[in-house]
C-alpha positions as YAML, in Angstrom:
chain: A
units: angstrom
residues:
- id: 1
  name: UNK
  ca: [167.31, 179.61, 143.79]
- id: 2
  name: UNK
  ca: [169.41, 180.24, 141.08]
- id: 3
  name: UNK
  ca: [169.28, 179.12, 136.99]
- id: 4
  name: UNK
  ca: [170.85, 179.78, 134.17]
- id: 5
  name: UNK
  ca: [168.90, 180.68, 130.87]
- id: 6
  name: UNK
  ca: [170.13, 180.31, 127.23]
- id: 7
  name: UNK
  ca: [168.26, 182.08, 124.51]
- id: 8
  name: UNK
  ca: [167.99, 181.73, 120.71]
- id: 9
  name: UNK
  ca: [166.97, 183.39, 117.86]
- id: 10
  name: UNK
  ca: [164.80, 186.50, 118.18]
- id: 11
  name: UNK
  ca: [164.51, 185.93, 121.64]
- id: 12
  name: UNK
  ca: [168.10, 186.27, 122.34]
- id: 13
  name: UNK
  ca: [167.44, 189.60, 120.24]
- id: 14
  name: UNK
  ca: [165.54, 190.98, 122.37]
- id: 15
  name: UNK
  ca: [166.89, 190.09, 125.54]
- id: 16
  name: UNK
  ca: [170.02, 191.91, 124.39]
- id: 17
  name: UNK
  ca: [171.40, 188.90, 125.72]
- id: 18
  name: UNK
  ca: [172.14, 184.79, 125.10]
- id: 19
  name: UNK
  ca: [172.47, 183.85, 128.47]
- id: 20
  name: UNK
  ca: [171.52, 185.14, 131.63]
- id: 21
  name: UNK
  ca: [171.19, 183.60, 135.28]
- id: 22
  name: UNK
  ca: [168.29, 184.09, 137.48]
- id: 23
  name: UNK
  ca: [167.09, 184.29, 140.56]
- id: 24
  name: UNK
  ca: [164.16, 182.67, 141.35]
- id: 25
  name: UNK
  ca: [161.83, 182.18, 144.19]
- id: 26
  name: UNK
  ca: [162.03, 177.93, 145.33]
- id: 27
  name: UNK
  ca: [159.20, 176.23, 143.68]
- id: 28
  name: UNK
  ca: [158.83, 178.55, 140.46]
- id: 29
  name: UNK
  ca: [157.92, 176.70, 137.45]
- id: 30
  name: UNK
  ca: [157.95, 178.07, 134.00]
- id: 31
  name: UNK
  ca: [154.45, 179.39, 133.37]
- id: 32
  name: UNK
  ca: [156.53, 182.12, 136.44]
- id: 33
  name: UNK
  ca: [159.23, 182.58, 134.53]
- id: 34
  name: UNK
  ca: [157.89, 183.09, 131.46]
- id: 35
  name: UNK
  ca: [155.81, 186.08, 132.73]
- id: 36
  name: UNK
  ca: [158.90, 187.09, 134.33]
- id: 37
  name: UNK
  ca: [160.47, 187.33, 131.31]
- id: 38
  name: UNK
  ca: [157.74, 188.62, 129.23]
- id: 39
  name: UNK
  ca: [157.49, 191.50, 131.97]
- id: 40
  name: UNK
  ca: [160.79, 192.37, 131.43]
- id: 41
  name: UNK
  ca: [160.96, 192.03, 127.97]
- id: 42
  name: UNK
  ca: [157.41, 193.45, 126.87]
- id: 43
  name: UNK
  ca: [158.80, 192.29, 123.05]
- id: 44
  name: UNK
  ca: [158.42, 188.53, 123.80]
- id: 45
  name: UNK
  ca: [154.86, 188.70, 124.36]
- id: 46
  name: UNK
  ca: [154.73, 189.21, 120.77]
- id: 47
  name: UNK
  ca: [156.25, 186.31, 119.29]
- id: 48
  name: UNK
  ca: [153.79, 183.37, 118.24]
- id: 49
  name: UNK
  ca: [155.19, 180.99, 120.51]
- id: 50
  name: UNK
  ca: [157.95, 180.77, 122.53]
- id: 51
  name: UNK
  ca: [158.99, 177.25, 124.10]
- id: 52
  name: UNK
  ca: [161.09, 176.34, 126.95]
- id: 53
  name: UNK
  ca: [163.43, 173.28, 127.29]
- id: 54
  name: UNK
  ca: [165.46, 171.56, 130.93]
- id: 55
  name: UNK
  ca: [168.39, 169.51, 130.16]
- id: 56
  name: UNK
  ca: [167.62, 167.94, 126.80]
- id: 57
  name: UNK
  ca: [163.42, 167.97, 127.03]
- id: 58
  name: UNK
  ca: [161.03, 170.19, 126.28]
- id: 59
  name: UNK
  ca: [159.09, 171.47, 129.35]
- id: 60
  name: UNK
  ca: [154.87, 172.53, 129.86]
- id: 61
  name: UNK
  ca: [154.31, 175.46, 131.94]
- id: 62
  name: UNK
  ca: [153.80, 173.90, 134.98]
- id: 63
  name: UNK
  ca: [157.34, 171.99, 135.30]
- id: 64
  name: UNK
  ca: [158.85, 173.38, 138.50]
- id: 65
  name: UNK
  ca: [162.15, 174.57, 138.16]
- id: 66
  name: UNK
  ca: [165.14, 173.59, 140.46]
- id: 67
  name: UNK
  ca: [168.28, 175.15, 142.01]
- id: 68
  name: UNK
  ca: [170.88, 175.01, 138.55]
- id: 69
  name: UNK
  ca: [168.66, 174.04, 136.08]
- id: 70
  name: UNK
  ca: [169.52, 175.39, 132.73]
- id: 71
  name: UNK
  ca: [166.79, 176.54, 130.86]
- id: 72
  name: UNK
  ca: [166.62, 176.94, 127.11]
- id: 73
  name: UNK
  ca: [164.60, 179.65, 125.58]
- id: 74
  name: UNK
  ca: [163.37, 178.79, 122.19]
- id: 75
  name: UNK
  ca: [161.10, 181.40, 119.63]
- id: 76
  name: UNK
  ca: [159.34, 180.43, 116.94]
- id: 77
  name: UNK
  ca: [161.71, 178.72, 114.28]
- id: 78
  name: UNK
  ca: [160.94, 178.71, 110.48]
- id: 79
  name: UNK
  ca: [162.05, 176.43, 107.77]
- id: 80
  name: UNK
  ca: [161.23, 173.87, 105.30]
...
């Protein structure tokens, strides 16, 4: 199946990139994709959190993904 992926900040940084599309094996959920990811882009593993949004709602790791989702990668922000 196929996604799209949008990334922010320092994660779009290091992906080199601010939106990619995947493909992904039917039934993948994010806790997959993140260690996709974080495979290969080693970098990521080294951010303090990095969260991961479908539509307009943030997701857990085990929300399956489906065919065209859009998924929104989101690093650690900072601010007061």
């Amino acid at each position: 199946m196929k996604i799209s992926l949008v990334a922010f900040g320092i994660a779009r940084e290091i992906m080199k990139s601010r939106t990619w599309v995947l493909e992904l094996e039917p039934g993948s959920n994010i806790a997959q994709l993140k260690q996709m990811l974080v495979h290969q882009f080693p970098e990521l593993a080294s951010l303090r959190s990095l969260s991961f949004a479908v539509g307009e709602d943030y997701q857990e790791d085990n929300y399956v993904l489906r065919e065209g989702d859009e998924v929104v990668v989101i690093p650690p922000v900072s601010g007061g």
